[in-house]
N, C-alpha and C positions, 0 to 999 in steps of 0.2 A: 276317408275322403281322398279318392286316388287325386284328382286333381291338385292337391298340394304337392307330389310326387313330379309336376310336371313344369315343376317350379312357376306356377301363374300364386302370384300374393295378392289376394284382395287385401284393403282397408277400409278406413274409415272413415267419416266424413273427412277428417282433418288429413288426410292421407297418411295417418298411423296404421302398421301390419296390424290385421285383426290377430295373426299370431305371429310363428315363428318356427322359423325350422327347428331349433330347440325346443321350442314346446311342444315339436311331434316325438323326439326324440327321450326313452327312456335312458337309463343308468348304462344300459349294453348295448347303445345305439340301435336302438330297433327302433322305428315307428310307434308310438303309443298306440295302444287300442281305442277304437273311433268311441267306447264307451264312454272314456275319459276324456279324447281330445273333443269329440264333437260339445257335450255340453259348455266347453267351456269358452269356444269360438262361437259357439250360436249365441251364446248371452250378448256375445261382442256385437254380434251381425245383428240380432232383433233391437239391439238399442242404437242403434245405427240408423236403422228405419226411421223409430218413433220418435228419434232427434230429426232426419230429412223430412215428414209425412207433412206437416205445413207448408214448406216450401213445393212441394209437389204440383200445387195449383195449376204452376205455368207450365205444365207436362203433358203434350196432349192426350185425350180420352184415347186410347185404344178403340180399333175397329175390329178386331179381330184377335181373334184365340180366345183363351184361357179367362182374360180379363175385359172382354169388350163390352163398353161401354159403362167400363167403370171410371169413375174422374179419377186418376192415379196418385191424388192425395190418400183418398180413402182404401185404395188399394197396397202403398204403403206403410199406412196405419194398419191396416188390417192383415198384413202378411205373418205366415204362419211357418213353421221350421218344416213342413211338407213343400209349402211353396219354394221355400231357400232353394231345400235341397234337390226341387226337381229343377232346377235353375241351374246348381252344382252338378247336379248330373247332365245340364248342357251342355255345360262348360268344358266337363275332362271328355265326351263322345265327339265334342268338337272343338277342342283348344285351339287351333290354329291360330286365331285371334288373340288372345289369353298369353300366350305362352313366352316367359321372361317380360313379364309389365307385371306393373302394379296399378292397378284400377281402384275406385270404390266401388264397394260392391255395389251400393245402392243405384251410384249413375249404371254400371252394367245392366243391373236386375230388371231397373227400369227402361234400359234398349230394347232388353230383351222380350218387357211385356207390349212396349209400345208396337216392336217390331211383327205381333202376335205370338208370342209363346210357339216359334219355332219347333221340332223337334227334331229337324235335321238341317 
């Protein structure tokens, strides 16, 4: 996950780091391999959702992209580590926004679908 390299820290609902720079970091300072780090930050990020997914209600329906015309409760609840990650792969092609903050993922996720699932 390049975008942790870019120093942008999502969390989580309660604005706890879903991870940490240490936990990208092996015993020789390298970056963990996304094999290890990713399962263990997506468990963080999918129970993140389907703690927000009822709250979601008051979120308006998308018009556009990827999710339109879905209520984004159900869109929440239903998000899947493809979806995360093509979200993460917005994030580090376009940090600019991102870059030294710490957000939840979940209020980002959901700018990002309400706004149409951008791709640039």
């Amino acid at each position: 996950m390049n975008w942790q390299k870019k120093n942008i820290i999502f969390t989580d609902n309660r604005k706890r780091p879903l991870y940490t720079l240490e936990q990208l970091k092996d015993k020789s300072g390298y970056t963990a391999s996304e094999a290890i780090v990713n399962p263990l930050i997506m468990e963080n990020i999918l129970n993140a959702f389907i703690e927000v997914a009822p709250k979601a209600k008051s979120i308006p329906t998308p018009e556009t992209g990827k999710y339109a015309g879905i209520p984004m409760d159900q869109v929440m609840q239903n998000v899947t580590e493809e979806d995360i990650m093509e979200f993460l792969e917005y994030v580090r092609n376009y940090p600019r926004g991102y870059v030294g903050k710490n957000y939840r993922i979940t209020e980002s996720f959901a700018g990002w679908v309400v706004s149409g699932t951008p791709e640039d």
